[in-house]
VOBA-1610 file (N, C-alpha, C; in pm, whole numbers, padded with zeros to 5 digits, always signed):
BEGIN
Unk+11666-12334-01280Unk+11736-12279-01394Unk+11783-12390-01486Unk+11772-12381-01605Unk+11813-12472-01662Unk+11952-12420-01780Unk+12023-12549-01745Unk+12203-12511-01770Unk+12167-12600-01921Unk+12249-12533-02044Unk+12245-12534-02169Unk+12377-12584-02229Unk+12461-12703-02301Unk+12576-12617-02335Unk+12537-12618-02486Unk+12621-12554-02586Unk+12613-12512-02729Unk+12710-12620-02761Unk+12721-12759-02788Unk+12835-12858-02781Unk+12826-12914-02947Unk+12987-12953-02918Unk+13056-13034-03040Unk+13103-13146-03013Unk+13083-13259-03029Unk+13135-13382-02966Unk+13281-13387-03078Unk+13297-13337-03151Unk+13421-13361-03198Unk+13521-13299-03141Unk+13501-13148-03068Unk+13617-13084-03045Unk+13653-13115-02876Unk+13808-13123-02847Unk+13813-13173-02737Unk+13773-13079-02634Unk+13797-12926-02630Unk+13729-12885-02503Unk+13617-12873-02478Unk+13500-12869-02621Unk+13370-12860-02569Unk+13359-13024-02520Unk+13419-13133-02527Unk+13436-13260-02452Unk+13479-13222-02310Unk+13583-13124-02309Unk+13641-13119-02172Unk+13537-13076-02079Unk+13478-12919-02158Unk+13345-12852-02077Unk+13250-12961-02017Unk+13198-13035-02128Unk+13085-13095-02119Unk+13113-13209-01930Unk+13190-13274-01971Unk+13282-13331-01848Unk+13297-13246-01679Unk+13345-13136-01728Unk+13320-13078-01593Unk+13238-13048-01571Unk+13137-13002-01660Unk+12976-12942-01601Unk+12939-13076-01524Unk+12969-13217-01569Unk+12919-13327-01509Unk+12947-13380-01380Unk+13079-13379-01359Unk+13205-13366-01284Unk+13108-13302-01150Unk+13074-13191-01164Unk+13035-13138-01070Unk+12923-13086-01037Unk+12810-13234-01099Unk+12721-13265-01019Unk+12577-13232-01145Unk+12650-13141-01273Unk+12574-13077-01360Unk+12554-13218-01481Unk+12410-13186-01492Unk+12341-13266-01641Unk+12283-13134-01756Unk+12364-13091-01831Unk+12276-12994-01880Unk+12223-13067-02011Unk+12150-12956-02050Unk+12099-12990-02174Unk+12177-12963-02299Unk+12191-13097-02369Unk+12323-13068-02464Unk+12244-13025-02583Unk+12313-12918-02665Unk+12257-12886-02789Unk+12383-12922-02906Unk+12362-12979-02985Unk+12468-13012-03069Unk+12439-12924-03169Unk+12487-12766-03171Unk+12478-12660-03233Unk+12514-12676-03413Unk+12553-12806-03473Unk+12632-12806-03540Unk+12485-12877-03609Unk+12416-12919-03584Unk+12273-13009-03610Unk+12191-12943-03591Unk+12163-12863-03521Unk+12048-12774-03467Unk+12135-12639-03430Unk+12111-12571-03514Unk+12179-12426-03530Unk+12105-12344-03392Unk+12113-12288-03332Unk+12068-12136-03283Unk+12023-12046-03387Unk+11899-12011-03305Unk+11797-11918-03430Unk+11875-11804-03402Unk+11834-11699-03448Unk+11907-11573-03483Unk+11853-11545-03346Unk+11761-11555-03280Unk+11699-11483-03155Unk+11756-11527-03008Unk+11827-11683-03028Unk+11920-11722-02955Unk+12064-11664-02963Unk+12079-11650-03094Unk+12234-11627-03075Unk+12251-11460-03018Unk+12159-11388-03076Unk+12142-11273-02996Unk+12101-11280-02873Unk+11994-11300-02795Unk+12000-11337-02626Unk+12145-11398-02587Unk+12220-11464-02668Unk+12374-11573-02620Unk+12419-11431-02606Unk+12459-11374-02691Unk+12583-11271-02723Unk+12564-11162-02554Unk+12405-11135-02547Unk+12365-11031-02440Unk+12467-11108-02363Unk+12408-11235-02260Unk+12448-11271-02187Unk+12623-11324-02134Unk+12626-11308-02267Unk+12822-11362-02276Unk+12840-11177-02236Unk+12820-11065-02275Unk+12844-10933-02261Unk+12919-10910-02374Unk+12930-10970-02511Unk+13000-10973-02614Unk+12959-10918-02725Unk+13037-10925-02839Unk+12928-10884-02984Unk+12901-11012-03052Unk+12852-11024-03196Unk+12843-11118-03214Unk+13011-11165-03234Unk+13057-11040-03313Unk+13208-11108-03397Unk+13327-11162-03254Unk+13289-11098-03127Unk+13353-11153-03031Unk+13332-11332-03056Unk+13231-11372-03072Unk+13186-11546-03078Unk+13212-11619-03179Unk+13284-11528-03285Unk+13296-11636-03428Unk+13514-11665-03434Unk+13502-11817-03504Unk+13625-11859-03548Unk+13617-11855-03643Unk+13739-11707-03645Unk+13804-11660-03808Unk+13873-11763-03886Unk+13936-11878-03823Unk+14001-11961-03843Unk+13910-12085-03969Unk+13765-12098-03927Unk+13702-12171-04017Unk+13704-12081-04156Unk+13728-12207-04249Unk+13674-12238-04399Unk+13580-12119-04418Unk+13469-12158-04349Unk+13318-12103-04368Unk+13323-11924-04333Unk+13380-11845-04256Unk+13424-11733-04206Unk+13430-11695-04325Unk+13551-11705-04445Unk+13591-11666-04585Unk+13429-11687-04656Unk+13394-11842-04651Unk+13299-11823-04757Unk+13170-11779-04734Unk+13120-11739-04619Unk+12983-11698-04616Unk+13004-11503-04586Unk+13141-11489-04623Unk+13133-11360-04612Unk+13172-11235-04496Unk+13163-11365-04344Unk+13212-11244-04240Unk+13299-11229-04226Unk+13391-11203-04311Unk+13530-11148-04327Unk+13500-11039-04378Unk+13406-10963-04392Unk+13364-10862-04454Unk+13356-10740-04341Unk+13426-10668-04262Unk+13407-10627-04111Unk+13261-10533-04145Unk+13225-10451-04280Unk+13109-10364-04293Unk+12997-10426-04231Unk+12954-10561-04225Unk+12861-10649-04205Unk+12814-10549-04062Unk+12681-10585-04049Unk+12623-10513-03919Unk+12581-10641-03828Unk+12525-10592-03648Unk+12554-10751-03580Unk+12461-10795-03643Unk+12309-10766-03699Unk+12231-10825-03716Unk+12266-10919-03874Unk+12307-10848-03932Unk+12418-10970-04024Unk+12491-11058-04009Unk+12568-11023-03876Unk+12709-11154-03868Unk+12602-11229-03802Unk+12496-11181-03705Unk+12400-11341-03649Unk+12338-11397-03730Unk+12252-11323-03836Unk+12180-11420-03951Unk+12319-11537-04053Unk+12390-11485-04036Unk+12524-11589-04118Unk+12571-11679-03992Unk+12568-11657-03890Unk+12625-11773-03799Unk+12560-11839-03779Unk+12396-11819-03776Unk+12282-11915-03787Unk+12314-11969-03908Unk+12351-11943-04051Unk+12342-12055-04149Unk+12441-12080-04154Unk+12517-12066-04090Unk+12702-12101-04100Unk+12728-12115-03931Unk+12685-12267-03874Unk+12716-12266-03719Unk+12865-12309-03714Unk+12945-12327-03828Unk+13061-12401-03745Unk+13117-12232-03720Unk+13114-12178-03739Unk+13208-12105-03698Unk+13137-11970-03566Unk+13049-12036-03493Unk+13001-11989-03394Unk+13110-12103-03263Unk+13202-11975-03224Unk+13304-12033-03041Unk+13254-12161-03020Unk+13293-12254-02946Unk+13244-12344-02881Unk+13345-12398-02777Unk+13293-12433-02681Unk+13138-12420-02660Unk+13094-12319-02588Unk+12958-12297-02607Unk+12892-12210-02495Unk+12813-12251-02390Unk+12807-12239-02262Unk+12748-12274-02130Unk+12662-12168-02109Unk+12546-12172-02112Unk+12399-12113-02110Unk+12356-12087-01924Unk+12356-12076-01792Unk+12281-12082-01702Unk+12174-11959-01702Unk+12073-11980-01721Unk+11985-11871-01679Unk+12043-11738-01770Unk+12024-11655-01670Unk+12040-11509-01791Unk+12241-11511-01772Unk+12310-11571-01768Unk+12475-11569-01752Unk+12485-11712-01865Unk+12620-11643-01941Unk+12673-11678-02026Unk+12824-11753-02014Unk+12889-11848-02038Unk+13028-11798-02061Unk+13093-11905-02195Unk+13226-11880-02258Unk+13245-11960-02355Unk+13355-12042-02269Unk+13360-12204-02341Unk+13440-12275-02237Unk+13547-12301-02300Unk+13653-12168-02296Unk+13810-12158-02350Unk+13869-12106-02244Unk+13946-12163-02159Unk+13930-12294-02123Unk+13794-12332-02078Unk+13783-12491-02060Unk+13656-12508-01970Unk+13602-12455-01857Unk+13745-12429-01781Unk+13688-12382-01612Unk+13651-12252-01661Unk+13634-12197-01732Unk+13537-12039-01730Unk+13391-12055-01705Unk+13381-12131-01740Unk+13208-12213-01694Unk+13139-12240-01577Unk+13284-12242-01458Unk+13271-12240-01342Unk+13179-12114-01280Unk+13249-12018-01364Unk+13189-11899-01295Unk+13014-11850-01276Unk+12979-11908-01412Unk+12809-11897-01420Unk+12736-12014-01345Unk+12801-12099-01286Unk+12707-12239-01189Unk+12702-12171-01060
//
């Protein structure tokens, strides 16, 4: 199986995540989501596997939320994923990928659960 995370080297818990996945024994494959977006076909397979919607995965808190529009709640999921693909900062982070299980690492140890 190969372990995924969705990482930000700027923010400290996807630092913290990244650390414990290592910590304990894990090398995953880092995606620096912020450089290489998730296609719309990922972020939908992500969402299945987290058991979420999309708007469960986005920070209302970013800039980008206001300006690309998903503050708009009418939006449908297949809308809020085509905008989080061109607008990744405000896709959760991070996300820990194993196989078909998902989890977001707020805190990190939630990540525990899918290894």
């Amino acid at each position: 199986m190969s372990l995924v995370i969705y990482h930000n080297p700027r923010c400290s818990k996807s630092r913290q995540t990244l650390a414990l996945l290592e910590e304990n024994g894990h090398q995953p494959e880092v995606v620096e989501y912020l450089k290489n977006p998730p296609t719309v076909d990922e972020l939908t397979a992500t969402v299945q596997k987290l058991g979420l919607t999309p708007r469960d995965i986005i920070r209302t808190k970013e800039a980008e939320y206001k300006e690309s529009g998903l503050d708009n709640q009418d939006l449908t999921d297949d809308q809020v994923l085509d905008l989080m693909n061109r607008f990744p900062k405000v896709i959760e982070r991070p996300i820990v990928i194993n196989g078909d299980k998902a989890a977001v690492g707020r805190p990190p140890e939630n990540v525990l659960n899918i290894l």
